[in-house]
C-alpha positions in Angstrom: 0.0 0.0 0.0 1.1 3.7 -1.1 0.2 6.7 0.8 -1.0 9.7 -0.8 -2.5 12.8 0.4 -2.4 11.5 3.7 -4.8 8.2 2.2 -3.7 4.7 1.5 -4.1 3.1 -2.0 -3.9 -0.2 -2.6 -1.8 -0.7 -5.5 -3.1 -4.3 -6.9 -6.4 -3.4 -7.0 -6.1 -0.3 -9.0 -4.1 -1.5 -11.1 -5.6 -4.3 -11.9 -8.9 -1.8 -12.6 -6.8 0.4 -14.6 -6.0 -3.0 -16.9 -10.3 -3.5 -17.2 -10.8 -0.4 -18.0 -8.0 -0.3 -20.7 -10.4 -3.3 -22.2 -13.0 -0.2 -23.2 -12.0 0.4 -27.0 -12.5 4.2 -26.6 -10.6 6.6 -24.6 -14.2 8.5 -24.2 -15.7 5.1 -22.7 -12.9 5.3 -20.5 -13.2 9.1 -19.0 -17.0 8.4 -18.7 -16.9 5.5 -16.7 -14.4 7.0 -14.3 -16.3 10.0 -14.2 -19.7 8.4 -12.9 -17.1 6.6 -10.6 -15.9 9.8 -9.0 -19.0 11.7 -9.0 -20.8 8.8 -7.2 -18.6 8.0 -5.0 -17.6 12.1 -4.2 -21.7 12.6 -3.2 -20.7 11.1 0.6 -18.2 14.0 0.9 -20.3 16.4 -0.4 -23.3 15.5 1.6 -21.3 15.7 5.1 -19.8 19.3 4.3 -23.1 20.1 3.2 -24.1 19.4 6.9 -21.3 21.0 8.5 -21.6 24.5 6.6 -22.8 27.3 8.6 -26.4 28.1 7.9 -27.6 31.3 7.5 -29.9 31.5 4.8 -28.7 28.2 3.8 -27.3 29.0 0.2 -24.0 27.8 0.9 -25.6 24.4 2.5 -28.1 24.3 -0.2 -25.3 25.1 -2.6 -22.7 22.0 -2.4 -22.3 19.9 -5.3 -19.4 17.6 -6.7 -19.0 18.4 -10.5 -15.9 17.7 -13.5 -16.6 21.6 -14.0 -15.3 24.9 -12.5 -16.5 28.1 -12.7 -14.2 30.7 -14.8 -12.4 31.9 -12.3 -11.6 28.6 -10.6 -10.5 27.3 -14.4 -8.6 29.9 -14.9 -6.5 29.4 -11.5 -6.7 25.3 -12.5 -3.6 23.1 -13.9 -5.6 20.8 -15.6 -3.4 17.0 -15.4 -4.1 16.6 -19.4 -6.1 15.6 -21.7 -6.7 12.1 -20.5 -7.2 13.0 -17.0 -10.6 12.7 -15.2 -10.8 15.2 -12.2 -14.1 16.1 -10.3 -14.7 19.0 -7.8 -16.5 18.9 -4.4 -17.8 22.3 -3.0 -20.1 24.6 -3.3 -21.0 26.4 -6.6 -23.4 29.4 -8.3 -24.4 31.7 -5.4 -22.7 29.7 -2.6 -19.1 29.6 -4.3 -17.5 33.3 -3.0 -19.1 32.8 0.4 -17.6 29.4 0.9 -13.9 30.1 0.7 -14.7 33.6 2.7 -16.2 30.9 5.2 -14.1 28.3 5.2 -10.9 30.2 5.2 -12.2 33.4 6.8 -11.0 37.1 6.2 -9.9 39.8 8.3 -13.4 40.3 9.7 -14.3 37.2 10.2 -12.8 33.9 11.8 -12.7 30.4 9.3 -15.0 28.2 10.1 -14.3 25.5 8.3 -16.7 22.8 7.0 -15.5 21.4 3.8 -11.7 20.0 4.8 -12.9 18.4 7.6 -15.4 16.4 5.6 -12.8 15.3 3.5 -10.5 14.5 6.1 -13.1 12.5 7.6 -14.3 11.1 4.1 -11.3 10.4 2.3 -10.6 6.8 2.8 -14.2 6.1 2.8 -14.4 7.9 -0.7 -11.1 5.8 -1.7 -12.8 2.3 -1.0 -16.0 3.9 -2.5 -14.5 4.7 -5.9 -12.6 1.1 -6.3 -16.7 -0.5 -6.2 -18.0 2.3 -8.1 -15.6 1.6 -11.2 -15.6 -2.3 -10.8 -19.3 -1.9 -11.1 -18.9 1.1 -14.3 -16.4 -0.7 -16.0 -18.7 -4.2 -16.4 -21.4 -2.2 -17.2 -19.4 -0.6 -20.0 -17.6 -3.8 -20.8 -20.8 -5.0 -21.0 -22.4 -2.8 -23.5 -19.1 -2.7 -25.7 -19.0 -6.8 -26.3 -22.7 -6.5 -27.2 -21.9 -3.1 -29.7 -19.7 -4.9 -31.1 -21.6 -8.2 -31.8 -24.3 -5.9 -33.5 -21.7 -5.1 -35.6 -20.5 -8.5 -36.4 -16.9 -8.0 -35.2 
């Protein structure tokens, strides 16, 4: 086992994902799969910052989301990994998106109070072991669908 970002990986079992996914023909097929992987397993994450935000009027609660998209100030700040990559956000977004870093890291007026690291601190390994079943499950469904493409197609 590796550690990473403070998170264990286990090695074999990606790796031996990585090798099923690399059985989906299209590079396309592969980024969507992980993407419905990450997203899925990110909503646990999401869900417990959402709880631990500071309510006011509850936009910033209300706002949380996990997404592959950034707004066009956060893309403009953003190294993207390249073109093969699959990267997905959690926070909040629209109306919620200023407030949340003034919250979560504060300002000279007003404390941090912070809600989103500690519900990935508290959600990372979870999210870890959560994404490994989420793209076992993606990657036969896609499989899946590919062998019975391509047996339409006679090939």
């Amino acid at each position: 086992m590796a550690k990473n970002s403070g998170f264990s990986i286990d090695r074999r079992s990606f790796k031996e994902l990585n090798d099923n996914l690399m059985r989906l023909e299209k590079l396309s097929q592969q980024k969507a799969v992980l993407r419905k992987a990450l997203i899925k397993s990110a909503q646990p994450v999401a869900q417990s910052a959402a709880g631990a935000a500071p309510v006011g009027e509850g936009t910033l609660r209300d706002s949380m989301t996990v997404s592959t998209k950034l707004n066009k100030s956060q893309a403009k700040q953003h190294k993207k990994a390249g073109r093969s990559a699959v990267e997905a956000f959690i926070g909040p977004s629209g109306a919620g998106s200023v407030h949340g870093g003034l919250v979560e890291f504060g300002d000279e007026g007003m404390p941090p109070r912070p809600y989103l690291r500690p519900a990935w601190e508290a959600g990372k390994e979870q999210l870890l072991a959560d994404l490994a079943n989420e793209m076992a499950k993606e990657i036969d469904k896609a499989v899946k669908r590919q062998t019975k493409r391509n047996a339409k197609k006679g090939l």
